[in-house]
N, CA, C and O atoms as a GROMACS GRO file, in nm:
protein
  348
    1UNK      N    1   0.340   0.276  -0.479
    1UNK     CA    2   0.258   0.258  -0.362
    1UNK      C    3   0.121   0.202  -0.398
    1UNK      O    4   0.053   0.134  -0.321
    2UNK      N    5   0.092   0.232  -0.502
    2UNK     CA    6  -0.069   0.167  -0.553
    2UNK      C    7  -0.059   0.007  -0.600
    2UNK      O    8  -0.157  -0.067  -0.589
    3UNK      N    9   0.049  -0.032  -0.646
    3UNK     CA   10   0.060  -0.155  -0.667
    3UNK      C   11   0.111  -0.229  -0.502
    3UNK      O   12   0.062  -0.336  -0.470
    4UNK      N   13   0.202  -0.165  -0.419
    4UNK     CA   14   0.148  -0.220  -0.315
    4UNK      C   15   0.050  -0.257  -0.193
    4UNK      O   16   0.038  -0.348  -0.111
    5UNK      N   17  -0.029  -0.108  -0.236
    5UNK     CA   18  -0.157  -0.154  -0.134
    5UNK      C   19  -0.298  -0.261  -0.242
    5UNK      O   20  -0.386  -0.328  -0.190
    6UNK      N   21  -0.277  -0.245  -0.368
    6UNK     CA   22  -0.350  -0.377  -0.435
    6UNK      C   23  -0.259  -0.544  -0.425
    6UNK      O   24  -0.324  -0.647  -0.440
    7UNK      N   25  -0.128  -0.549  -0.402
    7UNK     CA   26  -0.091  -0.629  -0.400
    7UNK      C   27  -0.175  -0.727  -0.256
    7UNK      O   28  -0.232  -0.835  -0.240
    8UNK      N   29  -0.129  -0.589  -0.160
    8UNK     CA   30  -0.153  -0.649  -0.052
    8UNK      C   31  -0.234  -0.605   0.073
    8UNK      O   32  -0.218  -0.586   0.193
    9UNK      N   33  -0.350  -0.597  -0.041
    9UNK     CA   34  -0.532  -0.582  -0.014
    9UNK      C   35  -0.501  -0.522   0.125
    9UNK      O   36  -0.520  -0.581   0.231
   10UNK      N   37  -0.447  -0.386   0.110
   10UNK     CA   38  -0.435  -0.265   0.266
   10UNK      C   39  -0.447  -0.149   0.215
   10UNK      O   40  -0.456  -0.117   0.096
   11UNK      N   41  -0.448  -0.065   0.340
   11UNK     CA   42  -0.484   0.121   0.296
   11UNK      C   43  -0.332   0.142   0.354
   11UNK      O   44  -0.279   0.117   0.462
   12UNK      N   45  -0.281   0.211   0.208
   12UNK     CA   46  -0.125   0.263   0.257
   12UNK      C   47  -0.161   0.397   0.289
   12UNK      O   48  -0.262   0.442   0.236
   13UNK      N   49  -0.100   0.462   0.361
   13UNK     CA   50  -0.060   0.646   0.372
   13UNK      C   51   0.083   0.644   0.288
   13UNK      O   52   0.162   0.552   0.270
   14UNK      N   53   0.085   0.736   0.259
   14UNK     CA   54   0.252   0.748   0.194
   14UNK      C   55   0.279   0.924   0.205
   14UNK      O   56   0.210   1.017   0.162
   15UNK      N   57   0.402   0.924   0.277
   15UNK     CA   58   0.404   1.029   0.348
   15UNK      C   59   0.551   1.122   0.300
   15UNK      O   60   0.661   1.072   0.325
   16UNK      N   61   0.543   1.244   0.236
   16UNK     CA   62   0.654   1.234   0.188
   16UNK      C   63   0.660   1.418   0.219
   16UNK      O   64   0.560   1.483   0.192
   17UNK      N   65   0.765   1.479   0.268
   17UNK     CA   66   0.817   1.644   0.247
   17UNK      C   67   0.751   1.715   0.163
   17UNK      O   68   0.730   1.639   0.069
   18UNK      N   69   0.705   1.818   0.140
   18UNK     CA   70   0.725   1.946   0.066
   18UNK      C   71   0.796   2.078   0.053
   18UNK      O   72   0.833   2.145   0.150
   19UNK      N   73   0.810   2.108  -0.060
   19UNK     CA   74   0.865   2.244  -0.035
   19UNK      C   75   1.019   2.282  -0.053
   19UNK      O   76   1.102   2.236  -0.132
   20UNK      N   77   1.028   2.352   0.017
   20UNK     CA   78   1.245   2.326  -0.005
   20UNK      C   79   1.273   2.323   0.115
   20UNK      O   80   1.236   2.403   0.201
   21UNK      N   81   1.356   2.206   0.128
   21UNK     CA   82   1.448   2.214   0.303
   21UNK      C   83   1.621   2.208   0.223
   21UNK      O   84   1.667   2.145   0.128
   22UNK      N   85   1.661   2.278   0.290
   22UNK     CA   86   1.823   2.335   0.295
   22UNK      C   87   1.870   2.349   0.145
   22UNK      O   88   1.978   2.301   0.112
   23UNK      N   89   1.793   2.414   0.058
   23UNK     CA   90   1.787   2.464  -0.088
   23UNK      C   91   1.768   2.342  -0.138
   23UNK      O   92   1.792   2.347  -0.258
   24UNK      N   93   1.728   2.202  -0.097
   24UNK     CA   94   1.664   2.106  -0.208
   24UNK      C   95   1.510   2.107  -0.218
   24UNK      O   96   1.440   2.131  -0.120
   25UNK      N   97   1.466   2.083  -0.322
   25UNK     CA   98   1.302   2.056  -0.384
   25UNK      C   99   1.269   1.910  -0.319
   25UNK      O  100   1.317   1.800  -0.345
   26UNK      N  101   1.170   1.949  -0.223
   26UNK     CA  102   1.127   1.804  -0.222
   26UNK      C  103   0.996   1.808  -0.289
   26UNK      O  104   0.946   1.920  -0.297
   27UNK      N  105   0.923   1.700  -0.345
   27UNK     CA  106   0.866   1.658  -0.423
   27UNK      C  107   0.694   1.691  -0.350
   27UNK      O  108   0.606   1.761  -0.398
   28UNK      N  109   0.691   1.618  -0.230
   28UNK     CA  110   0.549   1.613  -0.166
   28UNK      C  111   0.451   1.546  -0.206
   28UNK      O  112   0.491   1.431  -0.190
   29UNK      N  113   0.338   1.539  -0.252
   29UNK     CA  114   0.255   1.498  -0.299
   29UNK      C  115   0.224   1.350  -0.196
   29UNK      O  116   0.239   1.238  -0.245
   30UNK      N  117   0.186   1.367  -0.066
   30UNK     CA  118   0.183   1.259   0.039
   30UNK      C  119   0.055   1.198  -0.038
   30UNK      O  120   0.023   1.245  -0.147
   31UNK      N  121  -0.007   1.109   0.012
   31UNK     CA  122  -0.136   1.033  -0.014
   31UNK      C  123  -0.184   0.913   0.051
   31UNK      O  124  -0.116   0.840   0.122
   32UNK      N  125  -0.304   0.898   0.023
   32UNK     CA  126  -0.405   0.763   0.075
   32UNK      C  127  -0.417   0.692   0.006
   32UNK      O  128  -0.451   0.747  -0.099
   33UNK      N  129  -0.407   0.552  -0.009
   33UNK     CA  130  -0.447   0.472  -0.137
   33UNK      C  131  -0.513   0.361  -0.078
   33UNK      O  132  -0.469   0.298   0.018
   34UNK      N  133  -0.608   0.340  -0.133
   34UNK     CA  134  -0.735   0.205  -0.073
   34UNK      C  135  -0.690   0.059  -0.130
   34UNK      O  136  -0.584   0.067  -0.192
   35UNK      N  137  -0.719  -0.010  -0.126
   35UNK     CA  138  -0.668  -0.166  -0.136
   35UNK      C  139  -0.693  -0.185  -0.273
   35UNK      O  140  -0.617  -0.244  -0.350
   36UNK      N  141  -0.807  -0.130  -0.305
   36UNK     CA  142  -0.817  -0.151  -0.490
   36UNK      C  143  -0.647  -0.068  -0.576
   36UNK      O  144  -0.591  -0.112  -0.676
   37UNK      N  145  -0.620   0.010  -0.524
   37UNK     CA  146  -0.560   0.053  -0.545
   37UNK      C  147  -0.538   0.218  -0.598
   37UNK      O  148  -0.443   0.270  -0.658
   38UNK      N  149  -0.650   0.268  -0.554
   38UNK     CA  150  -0.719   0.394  -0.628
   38UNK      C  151  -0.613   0.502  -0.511
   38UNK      O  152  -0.542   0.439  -0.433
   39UNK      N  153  -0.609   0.624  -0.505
   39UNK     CA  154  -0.571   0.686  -0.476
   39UNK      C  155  -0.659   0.765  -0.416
   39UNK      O  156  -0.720   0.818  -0.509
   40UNK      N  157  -0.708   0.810  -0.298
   40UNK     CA  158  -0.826   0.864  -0.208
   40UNK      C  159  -0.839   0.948  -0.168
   40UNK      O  160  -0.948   0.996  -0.135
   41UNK      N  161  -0.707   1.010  -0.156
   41UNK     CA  162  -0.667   1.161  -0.121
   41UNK      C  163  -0.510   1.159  -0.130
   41UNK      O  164  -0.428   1.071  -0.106
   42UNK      N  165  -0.498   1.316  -0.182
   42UNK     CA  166  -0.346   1.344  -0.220
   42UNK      C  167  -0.341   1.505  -0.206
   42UNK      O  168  -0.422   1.589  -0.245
   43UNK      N  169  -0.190   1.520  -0.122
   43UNK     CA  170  -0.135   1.629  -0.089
   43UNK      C  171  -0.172   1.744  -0.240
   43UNK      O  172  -0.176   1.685  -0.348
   44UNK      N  173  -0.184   1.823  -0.242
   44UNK     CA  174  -0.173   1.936  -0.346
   44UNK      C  175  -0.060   2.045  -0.382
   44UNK      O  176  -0.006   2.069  -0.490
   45UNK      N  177  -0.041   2.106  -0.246
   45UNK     CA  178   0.060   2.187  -0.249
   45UNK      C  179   0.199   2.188  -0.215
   45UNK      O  180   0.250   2.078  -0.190
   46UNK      N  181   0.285   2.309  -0.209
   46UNK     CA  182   0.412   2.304  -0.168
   46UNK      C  183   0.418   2.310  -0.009
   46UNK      O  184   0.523   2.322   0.053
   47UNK      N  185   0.315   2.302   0.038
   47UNK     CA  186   0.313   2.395   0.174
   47UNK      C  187   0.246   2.252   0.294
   47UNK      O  188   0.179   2.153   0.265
   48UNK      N  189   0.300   2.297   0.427
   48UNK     CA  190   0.214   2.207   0.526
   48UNK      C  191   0.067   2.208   0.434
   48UNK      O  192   0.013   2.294   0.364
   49UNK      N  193   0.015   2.008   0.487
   49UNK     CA  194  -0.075   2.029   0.442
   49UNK      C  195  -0.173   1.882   0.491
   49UNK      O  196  -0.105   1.784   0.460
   50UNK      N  197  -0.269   1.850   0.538
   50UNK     CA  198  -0.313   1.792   0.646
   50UNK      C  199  -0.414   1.683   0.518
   50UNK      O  200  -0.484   1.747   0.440
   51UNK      N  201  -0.413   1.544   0.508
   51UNK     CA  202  -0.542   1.495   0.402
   51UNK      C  203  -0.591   1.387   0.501
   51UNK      O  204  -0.538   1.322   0.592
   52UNK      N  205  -0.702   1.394   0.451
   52UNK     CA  206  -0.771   1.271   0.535
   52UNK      C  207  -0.866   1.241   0.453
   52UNK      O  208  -0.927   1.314   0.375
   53UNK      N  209  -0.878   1.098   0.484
   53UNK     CA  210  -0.980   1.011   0.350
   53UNK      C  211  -1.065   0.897   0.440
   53UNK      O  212  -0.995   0.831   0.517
   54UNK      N  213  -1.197   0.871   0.440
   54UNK     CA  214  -1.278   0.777   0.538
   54UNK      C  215  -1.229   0.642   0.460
   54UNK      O  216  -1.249   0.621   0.340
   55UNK      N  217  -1.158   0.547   0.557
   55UNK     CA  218  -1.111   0.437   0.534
   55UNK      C  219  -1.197   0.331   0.578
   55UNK      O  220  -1.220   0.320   0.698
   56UNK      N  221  -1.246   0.253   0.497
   56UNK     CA  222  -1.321   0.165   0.529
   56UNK      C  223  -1.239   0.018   0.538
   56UNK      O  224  -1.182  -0.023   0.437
   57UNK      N  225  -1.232  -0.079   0.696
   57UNK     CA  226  -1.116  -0.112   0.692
   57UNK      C  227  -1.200  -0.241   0.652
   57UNK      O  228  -1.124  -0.331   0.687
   58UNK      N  229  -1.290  -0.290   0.609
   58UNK     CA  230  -1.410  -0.419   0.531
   58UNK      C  231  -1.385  -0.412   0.401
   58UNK      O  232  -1.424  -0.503   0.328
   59UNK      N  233  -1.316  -0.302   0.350
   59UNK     CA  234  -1.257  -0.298   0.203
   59UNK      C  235  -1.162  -0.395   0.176
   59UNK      O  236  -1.171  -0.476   0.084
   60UNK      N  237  -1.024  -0.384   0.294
   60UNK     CA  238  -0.910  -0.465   0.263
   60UNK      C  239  -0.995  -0.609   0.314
   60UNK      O  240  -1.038  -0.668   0.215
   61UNK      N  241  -1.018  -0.655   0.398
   61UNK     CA  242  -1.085  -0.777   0.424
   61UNK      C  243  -1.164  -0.854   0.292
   61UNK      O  244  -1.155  -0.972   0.256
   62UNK      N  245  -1.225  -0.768   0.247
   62UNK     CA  246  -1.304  -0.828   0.076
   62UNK      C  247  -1.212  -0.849   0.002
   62UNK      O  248  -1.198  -0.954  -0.059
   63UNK      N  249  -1.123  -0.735  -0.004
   63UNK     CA  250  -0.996  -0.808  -0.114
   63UNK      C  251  -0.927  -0.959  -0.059
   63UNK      O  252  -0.921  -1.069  -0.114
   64UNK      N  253  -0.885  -0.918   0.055
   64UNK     CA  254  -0.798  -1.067   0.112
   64UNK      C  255  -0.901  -1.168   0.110
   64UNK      O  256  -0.874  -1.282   0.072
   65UNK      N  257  -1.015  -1.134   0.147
   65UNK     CA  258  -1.125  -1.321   0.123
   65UNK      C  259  -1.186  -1.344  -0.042
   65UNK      O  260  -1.272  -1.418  -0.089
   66UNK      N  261  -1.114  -1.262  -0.088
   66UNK     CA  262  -1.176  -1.277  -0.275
   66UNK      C  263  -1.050  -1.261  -0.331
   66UNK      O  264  -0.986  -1.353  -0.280
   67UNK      N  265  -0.978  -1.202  -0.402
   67UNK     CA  266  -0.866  -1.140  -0.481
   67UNK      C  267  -0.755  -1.150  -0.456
   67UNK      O  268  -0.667  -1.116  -0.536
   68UNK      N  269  -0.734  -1.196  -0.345
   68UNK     CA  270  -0.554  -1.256  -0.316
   68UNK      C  271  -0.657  -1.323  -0.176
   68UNK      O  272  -0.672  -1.261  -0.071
   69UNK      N  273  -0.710  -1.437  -0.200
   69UNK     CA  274  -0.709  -1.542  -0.122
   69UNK      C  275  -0.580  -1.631  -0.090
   69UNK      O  276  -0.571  -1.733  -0.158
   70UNK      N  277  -0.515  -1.615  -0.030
   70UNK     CA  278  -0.393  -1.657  -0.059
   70UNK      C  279  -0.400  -1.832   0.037
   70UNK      O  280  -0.340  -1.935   0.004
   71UNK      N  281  -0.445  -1.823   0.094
   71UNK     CA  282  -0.449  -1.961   0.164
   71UNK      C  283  -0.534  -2.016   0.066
   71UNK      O  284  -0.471  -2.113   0.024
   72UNK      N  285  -0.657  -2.007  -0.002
   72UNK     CA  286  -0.709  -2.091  -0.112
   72UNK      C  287  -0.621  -2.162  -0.207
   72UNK      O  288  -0.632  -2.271  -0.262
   73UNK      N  289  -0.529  -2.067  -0.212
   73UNK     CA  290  -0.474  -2.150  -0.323
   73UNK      C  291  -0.310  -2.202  -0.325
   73UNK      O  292  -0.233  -2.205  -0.422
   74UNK      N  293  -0.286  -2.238  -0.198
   74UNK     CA  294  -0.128  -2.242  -0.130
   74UNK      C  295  -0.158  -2.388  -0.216
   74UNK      O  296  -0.266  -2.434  -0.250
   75UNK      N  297  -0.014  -2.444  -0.241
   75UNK     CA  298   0.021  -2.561  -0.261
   75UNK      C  299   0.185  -2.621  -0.206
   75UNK      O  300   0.297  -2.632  -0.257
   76UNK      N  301   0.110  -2.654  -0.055
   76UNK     CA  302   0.230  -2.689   0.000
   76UNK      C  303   0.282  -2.778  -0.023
   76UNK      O  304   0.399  -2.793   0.012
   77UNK      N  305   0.205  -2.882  -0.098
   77UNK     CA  306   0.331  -3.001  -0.154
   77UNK      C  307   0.428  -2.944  -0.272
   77UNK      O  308   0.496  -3.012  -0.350
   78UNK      N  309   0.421  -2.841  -0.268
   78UNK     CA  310   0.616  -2.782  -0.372
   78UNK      C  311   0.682  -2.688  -0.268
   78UNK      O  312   0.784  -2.623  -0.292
   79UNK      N  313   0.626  -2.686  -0.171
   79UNK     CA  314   0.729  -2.568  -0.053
   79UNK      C  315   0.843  -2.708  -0.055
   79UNK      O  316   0.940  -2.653  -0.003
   80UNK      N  317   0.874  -2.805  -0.074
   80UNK     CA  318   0.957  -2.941   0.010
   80UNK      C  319   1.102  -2.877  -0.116
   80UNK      O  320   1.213  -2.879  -0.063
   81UNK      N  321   1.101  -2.844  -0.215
   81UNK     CA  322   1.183  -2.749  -0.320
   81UNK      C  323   1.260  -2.660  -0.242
   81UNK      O  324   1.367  -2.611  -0.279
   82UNK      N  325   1.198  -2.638  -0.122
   82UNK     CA  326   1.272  -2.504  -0.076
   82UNK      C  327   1.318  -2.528   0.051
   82UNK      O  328   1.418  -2.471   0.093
   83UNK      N  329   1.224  -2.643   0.148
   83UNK     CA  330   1.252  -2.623   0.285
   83UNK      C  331   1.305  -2.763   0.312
   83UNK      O  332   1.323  -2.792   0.430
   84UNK      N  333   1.335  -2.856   0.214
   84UNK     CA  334   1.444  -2.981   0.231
   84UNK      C  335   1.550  -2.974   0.258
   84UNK      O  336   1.606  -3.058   0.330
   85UNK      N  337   1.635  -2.823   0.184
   85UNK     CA  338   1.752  -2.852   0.166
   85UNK      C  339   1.819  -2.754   0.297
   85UNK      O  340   1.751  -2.680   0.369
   86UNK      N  341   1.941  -2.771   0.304
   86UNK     CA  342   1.971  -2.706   0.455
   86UNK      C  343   2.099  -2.669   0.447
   86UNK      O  344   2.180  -2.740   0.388
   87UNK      N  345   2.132  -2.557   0.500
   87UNK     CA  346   2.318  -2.524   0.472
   87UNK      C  347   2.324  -2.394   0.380
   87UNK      O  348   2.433  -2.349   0.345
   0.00000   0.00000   0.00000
């Protein structure tokens, strides 16, 4: 999840069970992760458990206009490799 919210300069939640449901272990450990890719807040326990992290949403925007500029650097004269052929 940290390589996808740096891939793609966003704030993931990642949301996952704790505890035991119907005698299996689930794992838990839900979390926040910021566009750098840092991790901002994370579940702790086995038990219900509520996280919240101040998301600054000018974070992912700096990444996308600096660090995966992705329209800066398109080179659509080699998309014709891919979108010539038909069938």
């Amino acid at each position: 999840m940290q390589a996808g919210a740096y891939q793609n300069a966003c704030w993931v939640v990642g949301v996952a069970k704790a505890g035991v449901e119907e005698g299996v272990s689930q794992i838990g450990q839900s979390c926040i992760i910021s566009p750098s890719g840092e991790i901002v807040a994370m579940a702790s326990s086995m038990g219900d458990e509520l996280i919240v992290a101040q998301c600054d949403l000018d974070k992912a925007k700096a990444y996308k206009e600096t660090v995966f500029n992705f329209s800066a650097h398109r080179r659509i004269e080699h998309y014709s490799l891919i979108t010539r052929h038909t069938g």
